[in-house]
VODOZA-314967 format. One record per residue (C-alpha): chain; y, x, z; residue number from 1. Coordinates in Angstrom, 1 decimal. Each point is the difference from the previous one (the first is absolute). Layout:
+-------+--------+--------+--------+------+
! chain !     c2 !     c1 !     c3 ! resi !
+-------+--------+--------+--------+------+
!     A !      Y !      X !      Z !  NUM !
...
+-------+--------+--------+--------+------+
***
This chain:
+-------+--------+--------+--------+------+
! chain !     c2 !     c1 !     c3 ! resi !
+-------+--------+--------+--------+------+
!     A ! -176.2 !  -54.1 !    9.2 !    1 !
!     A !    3.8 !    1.2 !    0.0 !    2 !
!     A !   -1.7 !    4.1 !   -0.2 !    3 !
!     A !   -1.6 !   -1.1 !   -2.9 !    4 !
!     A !    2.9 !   -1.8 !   -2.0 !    5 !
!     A !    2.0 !    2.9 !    0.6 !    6 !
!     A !   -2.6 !    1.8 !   -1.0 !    7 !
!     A !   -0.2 !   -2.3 !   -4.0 !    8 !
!     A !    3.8 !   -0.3 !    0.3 !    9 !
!     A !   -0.1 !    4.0 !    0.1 !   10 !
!     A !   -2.8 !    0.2 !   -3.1 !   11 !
!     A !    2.5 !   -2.6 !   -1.9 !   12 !
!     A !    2.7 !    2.4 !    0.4 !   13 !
!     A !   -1.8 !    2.8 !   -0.7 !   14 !
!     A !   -1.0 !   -1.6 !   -3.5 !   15 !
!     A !    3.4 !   -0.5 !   -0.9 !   16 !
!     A !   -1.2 !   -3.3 !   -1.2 !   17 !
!     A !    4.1 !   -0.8 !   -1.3 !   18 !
!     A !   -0.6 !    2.8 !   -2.5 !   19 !
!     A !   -3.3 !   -2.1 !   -1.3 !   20 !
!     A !    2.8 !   -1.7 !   -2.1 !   21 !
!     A !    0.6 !    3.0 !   -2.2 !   22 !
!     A !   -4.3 !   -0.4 !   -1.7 !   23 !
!     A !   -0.3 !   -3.7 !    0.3 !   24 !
!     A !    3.1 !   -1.0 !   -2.0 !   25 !
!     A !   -1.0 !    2.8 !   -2.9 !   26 !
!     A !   -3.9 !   -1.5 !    0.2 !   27 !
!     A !    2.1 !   -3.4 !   -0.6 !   28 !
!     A !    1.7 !    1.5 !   -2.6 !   29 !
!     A !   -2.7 !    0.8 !   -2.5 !   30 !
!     A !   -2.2 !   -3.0 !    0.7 !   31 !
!     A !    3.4 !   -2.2 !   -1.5 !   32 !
!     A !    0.2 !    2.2 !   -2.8 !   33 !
!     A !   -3.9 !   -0.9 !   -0.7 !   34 !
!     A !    1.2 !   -3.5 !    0.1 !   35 !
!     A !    3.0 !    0.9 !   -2.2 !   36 !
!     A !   -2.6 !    1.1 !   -2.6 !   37 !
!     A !   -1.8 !   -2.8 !    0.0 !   38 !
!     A !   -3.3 !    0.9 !    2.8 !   39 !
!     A !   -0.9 !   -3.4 !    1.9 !   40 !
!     A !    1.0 !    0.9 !    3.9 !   41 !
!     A !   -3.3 !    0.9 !    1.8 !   42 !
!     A !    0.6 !   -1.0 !    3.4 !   43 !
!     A !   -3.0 !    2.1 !    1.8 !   44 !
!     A !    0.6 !    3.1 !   -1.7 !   45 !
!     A !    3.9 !   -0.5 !    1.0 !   46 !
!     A !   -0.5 !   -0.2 !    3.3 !   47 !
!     A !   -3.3 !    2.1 !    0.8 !   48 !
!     A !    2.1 !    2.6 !   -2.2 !   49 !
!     A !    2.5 !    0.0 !    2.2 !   50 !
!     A !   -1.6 !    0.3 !    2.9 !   51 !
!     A !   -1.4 !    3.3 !   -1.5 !   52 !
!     A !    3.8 !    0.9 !   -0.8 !   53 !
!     A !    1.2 !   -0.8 !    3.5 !   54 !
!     A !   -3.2 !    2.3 !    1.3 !   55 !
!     A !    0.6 !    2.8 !   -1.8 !   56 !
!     A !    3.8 !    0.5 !    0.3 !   57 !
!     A !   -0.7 !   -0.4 !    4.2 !   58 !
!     A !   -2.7 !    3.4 !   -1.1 !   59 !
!     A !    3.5 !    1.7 !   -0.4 !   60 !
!     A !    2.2 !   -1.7 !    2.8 !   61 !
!     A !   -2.6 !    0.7 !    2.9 !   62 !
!     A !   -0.9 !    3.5 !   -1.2 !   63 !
!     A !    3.3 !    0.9 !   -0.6 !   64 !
!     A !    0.8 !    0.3 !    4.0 !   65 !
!     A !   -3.1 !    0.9 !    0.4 !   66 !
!     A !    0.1 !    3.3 !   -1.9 !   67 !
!     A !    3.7 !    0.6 !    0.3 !   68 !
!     A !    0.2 !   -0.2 !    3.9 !   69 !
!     A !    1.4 !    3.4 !    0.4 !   70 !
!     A !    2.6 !   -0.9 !   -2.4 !   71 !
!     A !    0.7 !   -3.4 !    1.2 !   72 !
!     A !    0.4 !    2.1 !    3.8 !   73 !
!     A !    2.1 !    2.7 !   -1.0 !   74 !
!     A !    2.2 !   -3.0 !   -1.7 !   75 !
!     A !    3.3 !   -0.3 !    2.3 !   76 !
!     A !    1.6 !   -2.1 !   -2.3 !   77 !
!     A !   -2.4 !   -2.8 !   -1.3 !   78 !
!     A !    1.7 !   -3.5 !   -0.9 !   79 !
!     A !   -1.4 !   -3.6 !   -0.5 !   80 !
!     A !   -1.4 !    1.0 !   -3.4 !   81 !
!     A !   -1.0 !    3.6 !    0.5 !   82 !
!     A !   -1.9 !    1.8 !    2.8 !   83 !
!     A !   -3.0 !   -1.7 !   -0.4 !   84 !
!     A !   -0.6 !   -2.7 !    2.5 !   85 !
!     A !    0.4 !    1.5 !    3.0 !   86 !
!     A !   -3.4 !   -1.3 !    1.4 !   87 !
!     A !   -1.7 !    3.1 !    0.2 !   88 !
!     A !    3.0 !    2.2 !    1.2 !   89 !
!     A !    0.7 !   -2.5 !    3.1 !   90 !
!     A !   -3.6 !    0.3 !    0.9 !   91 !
!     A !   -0.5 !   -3.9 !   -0.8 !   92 !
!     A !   -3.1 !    0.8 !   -1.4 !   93 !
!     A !   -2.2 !    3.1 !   -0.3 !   94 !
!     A !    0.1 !    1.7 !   -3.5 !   95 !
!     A !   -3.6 !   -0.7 !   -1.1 !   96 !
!     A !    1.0 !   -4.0 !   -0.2 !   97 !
!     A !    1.9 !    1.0 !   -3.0 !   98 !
!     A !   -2.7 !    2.1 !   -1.5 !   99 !
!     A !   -2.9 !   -2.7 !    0.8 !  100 !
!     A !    2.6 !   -2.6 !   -1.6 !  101 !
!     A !    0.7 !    1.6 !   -2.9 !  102 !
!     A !   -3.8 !    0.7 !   -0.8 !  103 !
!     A !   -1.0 !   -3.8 !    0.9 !  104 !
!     A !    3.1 !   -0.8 !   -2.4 !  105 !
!     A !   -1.8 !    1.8 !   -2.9 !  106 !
!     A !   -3.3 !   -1.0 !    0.8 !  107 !
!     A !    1.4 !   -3.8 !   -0.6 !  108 !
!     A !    1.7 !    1.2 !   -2.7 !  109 !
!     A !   -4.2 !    1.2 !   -1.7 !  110 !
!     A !   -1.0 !   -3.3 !    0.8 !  111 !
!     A !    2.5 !   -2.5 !   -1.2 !  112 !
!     A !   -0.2 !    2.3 !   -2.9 !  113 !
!     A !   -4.0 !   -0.4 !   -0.5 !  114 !
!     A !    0.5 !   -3.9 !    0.8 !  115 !
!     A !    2.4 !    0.1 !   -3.0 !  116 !
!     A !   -2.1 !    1.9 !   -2.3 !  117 !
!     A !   -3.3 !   -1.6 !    0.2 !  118 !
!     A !    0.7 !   -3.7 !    1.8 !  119 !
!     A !    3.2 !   -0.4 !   -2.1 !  120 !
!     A !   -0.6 !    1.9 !   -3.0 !  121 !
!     A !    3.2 !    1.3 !   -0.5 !  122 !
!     A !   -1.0 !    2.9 !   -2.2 !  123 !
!     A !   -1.5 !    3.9 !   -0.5 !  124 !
!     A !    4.1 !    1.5 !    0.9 !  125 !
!     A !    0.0 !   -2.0 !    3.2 !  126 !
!     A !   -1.6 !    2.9 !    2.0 !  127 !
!     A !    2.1 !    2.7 !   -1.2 !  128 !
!     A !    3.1 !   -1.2 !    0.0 !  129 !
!     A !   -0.6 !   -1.1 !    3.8 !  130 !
!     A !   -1.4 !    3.3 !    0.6 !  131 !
!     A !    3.1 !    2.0 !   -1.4 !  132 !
!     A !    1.6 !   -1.9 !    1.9 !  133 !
!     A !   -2.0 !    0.9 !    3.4 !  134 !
!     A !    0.2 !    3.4 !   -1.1 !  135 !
!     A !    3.8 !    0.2 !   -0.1 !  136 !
!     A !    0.8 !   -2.0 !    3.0 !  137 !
!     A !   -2.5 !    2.4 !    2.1 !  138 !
!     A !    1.3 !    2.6 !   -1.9 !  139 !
!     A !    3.6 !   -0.8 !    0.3 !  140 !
!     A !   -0.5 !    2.0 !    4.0 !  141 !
!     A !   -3.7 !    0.5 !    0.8 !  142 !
!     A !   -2.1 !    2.8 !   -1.1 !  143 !
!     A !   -0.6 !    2.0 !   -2.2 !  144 !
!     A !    3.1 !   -0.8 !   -2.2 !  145 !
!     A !    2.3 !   -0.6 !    2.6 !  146 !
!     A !    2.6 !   -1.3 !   -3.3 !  147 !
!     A !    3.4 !   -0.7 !    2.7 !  148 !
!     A !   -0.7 !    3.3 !    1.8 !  149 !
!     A !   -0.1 !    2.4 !   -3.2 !  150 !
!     A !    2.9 !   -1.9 !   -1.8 !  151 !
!     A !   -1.9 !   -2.5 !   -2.4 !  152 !
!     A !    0.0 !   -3.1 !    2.6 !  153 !
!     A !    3.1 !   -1.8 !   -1.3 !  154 !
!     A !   -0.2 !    0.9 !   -3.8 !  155 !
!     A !   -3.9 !   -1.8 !    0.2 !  156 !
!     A !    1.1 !   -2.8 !    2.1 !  157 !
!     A !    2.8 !   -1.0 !   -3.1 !  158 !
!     A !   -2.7 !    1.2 !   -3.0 !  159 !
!     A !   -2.7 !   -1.9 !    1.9 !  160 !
!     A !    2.2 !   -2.9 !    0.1 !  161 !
!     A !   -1.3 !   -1.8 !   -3.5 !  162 !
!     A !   -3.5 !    0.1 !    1.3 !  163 !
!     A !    0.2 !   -2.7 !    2.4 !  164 !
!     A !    1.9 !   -3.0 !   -2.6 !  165 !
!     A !   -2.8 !    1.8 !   -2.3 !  166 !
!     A !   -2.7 !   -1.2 !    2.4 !  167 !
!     A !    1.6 !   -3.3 !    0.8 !  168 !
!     A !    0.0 !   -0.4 !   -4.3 !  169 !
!     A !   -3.4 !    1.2 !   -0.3 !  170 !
!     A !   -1.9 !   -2.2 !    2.5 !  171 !
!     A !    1.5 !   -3.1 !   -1.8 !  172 !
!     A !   -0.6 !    1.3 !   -3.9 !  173 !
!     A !   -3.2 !    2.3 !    0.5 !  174 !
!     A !    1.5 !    2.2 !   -2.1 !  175 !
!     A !    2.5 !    3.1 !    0.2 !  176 !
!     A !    3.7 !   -0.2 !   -1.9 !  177 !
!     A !    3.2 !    1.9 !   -0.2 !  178 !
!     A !    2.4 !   -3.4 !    1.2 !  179 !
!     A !    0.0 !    0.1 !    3.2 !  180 !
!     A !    0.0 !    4.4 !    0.5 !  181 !
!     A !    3.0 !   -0.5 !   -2.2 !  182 !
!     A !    1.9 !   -2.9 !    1.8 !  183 !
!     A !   -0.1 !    2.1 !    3.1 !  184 !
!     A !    0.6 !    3.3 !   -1.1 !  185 !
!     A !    4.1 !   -0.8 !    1.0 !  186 !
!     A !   -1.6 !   -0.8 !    3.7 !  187 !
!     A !   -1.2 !    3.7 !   -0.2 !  188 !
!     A !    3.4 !    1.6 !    0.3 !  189 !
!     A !    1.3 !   -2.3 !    2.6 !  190 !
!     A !   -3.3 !    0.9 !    2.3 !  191 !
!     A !    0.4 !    3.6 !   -0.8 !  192 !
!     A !    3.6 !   -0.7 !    1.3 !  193 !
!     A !   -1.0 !   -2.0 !    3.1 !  194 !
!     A !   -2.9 !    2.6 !    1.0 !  195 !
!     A !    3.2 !    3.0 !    0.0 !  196 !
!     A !    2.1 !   -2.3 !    2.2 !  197 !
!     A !   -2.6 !   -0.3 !    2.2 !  198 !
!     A !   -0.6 !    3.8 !    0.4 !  199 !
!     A !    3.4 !    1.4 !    0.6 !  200 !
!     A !   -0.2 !   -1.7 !    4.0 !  201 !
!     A !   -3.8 !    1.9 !    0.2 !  202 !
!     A !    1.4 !    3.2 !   -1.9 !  203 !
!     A !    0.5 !    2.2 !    3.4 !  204 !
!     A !   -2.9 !   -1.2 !    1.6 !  205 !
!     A !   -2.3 !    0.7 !   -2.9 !  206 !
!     A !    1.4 !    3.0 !   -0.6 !  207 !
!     A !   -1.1 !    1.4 !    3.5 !  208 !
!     A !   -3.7 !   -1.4 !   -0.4 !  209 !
!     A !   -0.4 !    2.0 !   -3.5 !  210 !
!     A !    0.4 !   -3.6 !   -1.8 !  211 !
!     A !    1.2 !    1.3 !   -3.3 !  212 !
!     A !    1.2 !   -3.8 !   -1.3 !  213 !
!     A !    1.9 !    0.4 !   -3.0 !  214 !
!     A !    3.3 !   -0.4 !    1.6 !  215 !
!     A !   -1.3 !    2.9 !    2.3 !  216 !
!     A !   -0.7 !    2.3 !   -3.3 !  217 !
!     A !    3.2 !   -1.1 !   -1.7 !  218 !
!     A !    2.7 !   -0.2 !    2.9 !  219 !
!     A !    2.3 !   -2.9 !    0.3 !  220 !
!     A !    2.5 !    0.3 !   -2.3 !  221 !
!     A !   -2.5 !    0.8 !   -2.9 !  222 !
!     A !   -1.7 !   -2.9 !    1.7 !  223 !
!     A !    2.9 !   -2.6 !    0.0 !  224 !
!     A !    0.5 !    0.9 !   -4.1 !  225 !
!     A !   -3.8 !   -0.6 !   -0.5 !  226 !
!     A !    0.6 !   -3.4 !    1.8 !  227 !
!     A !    2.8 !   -0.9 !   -1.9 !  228 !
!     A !   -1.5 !    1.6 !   -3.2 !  229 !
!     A !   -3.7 !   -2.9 !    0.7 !  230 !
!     A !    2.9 !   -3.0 !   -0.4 !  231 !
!     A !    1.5 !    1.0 !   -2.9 !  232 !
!     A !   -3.7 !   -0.2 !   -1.4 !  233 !
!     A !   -0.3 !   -3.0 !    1.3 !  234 !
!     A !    2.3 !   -1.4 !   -1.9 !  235 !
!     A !    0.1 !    2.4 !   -3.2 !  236 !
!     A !   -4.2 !   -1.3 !   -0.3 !  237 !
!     A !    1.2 !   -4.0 !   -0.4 !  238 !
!     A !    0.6 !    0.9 !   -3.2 !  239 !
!     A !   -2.8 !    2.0 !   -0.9 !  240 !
!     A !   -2.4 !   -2.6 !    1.0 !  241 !
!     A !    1.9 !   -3.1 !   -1.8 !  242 !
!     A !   -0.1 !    2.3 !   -3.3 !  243 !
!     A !   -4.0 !    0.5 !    1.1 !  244 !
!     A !   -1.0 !   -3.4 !    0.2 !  245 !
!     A !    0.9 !   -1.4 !    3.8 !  246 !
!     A !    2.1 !   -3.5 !   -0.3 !  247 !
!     A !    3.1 !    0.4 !    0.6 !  248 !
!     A !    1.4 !   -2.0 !    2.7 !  249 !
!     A !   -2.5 !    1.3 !    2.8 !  250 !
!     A !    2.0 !    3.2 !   -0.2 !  251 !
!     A !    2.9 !   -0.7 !   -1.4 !  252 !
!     A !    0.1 !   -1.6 !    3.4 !  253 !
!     A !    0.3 !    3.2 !    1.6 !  254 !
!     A !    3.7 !    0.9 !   -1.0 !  255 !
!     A !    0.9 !   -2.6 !    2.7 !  256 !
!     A !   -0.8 !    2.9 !    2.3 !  257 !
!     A !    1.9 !    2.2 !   -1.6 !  258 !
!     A !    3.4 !   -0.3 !    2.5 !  259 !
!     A !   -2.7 !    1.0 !    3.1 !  260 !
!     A !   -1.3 !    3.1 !   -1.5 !  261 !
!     A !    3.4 !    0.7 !   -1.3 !  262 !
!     A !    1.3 !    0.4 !    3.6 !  263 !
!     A !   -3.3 !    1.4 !    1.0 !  264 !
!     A !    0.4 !    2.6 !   -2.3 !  265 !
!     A !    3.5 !    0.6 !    1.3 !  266 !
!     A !   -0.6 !    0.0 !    3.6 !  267 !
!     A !   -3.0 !    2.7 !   -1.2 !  268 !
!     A !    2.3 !    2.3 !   -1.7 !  269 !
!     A !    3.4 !    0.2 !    2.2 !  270 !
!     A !   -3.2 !    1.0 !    2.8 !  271 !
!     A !   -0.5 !   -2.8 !    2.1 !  272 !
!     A !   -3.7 !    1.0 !    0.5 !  273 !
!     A !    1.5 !    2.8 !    2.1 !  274 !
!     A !    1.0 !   -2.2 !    2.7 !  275 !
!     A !   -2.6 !   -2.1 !    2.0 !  276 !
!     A !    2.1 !   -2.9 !    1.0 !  277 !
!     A !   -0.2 !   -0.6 !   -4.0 !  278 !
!     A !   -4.1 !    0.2 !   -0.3 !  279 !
!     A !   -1.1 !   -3.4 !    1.1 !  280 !
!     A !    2.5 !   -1.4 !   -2.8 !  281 !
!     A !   -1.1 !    2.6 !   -2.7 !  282 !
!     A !   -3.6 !   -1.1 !    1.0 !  283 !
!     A !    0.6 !   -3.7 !   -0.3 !  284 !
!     A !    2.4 !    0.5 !   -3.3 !  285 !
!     A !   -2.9 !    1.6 !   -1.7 !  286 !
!     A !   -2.1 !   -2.6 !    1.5 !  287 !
!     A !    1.8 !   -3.0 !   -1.2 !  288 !
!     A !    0.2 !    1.4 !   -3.8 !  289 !
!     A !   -4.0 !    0.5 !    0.1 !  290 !
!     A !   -1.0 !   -3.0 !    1.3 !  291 !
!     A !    2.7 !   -1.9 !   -1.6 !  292 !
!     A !   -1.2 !    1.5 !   -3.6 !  293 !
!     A !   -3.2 !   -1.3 !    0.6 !  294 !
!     A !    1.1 !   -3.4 !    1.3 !  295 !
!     A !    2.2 !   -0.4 !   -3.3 !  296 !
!     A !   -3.0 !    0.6 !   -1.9 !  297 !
!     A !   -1.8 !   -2.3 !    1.3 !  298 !
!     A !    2.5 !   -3.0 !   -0.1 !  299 !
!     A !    0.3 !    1.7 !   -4.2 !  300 !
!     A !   -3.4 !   -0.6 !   -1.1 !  301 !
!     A !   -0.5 !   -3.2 !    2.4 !  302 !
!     A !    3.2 !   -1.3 !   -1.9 !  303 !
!     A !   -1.8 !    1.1 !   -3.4 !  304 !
!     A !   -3.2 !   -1.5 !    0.8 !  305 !
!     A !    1.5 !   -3.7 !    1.2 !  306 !
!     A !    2.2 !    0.4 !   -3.0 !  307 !
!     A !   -3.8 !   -0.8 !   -1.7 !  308 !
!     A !    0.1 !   -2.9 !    2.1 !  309 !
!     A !   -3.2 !    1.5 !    1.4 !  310 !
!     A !   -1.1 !   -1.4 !    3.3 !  311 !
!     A !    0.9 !    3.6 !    1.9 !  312 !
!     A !    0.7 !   -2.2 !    3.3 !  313 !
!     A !   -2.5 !   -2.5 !    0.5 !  314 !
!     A !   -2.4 !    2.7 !   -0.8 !  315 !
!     A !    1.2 !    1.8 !    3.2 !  316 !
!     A !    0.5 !   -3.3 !    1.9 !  317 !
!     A !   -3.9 !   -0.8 !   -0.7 !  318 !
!     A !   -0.5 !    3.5 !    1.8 !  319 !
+-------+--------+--------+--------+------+
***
């Protein structure tokens, strides 16, 4: 029995199942601006939609290590939010685990996504935005594409971003819209600005595998100014998106992280990212802002939406 918690404790880990956070709160996201607009909430394809969410970003997590092993080995350097997890470098568990997970992941992924389409009617786009979504996520590090090891990975990973609120949006509405790709847009440059944090611990390692990341192809100081050039856009796209239609106050809300990426951005350009003592705090800086943008989100259009005096809450508590 204890072999084979060790063993589940080991394929938790090797999910990265904290990172889940990052899909499911953007999924959230666009099914609340469905309800901003009016949709009535549809409680099965919420949650069977999230399921499918949840599936398909694990498709990246467990294929990531699997396919990036060498990398992850010639990494001398990894930290609590880079490396990969670890599991298949210690030897916790052999490498076609993460390959078999990651497959079983998208296979879930298919059928939640038929279940959707033709038990819950939730309309003709539902299989291809799920399977753009597949595709990038097995793209993102699997073959052929290999996106992270020819440069590409962390540019689609913040221009995929909009997908996933559009998915949560479209499985309420049944129909495809421009509000909630627009409210998000600001979240791109924060997760294009996360995704370089998180490469300038692996940058040496990849490096010596042939993993041309983007960070790899630039260098780091041509690195640290793209970083610090994806949260100026963050914030320079809040107004772009009022003037385009997005209510204000969901991101308006976003200026309250302005003093973090301020001294993000500082820590970036005086070099910081040349030191490893400072990565674990770049890491979590960058984390903070993206999941903290989303978060105020949220709380914006919930806040617009019981401004209605619509029942937002009992609706979840009957859940």
């Amino acid at each position: 029995m204890g072999r084979w918690l060790a063993r589940l404790a080991a394929l938790a880990r090797l999910g990265r199942l904290h990172f889940l956070f990052s899909g499911s709160s953007l999924y959230l996201l666009g099914a609340l601006i469905a309800r901003y607009v009016g949709a009535p909430f549809r409680a099965g394809a919420f949650w069977v939609g999230m399921a499918a969410v949840v599936a398909t970003e694990l498709v990246t997590h467990f294929g990531n290590d699997y396919f990036d092993l060498a990398a992850d080995r010639a990494n001398r350097t990894p930290t609590r939010f880079s490396g990969g997890s670890r599991v298949l470098v210690e030897g916790r568990l052999p490498p076609r685990v993460a390959l078999i997970s990651s497959l079983t992941c998208a296979a879930l992924s298919v059928g939640l996504t038929l279940y959707l389409s033709l038990a819950l009617r939730t309309g003709p786009w539902t299989w291809p935005l799920v399977a753009v979504a597949l595709l990038a996520t097995w793209s993102y590090s699997g073959p052929p594409l290999r996106l992270q090891h020819r440069g590409w990975g962390e540019l689609m990973v913040a221009i995929g971003l909009p997908l996933v609120p559009l998915v949560g949006y479209y499985l309420q509405v049944g129909q495809l819209a421009w509000l909630p790709v627009l409210a998000s847009l600001p979240l791109c440059g924060l997760m294009l600005a996360l995704t370089l944090a998180i490469d300038f611990p692996d940058a040496a390692g990849d490096a010596s595998a042939g993993k041309r990341t983007i960070l790899v192809r630039l260098g780091g100081p041509r690195g640290a100014w793209l970083h610090n050039g994806a949260l100026l856009v963050a914030f320079l796209a809040i107004p772009v998106v009022i003037w385009a239609g997005v209510p204000p106050l969901p991101v308006v809300a976003l200026v309250l992280l302005s003093p973090l990426a301020l001294w993000q951005a500082r820590r970036f350009a005086r070099g910081d990212w040349r030191q490893p003592p400072a990565w674990n705090g770049l890491e979590f800086g960058t984390i903070m802002m993206t999941a903290g943008g989303v978060l105020l989100e949220l709380a914006g259009f919930v806040w617009l939406i019981l401004a209605r005096g619509e029942p937002i809450l009992a609706a979840l508590c009957r859940l």
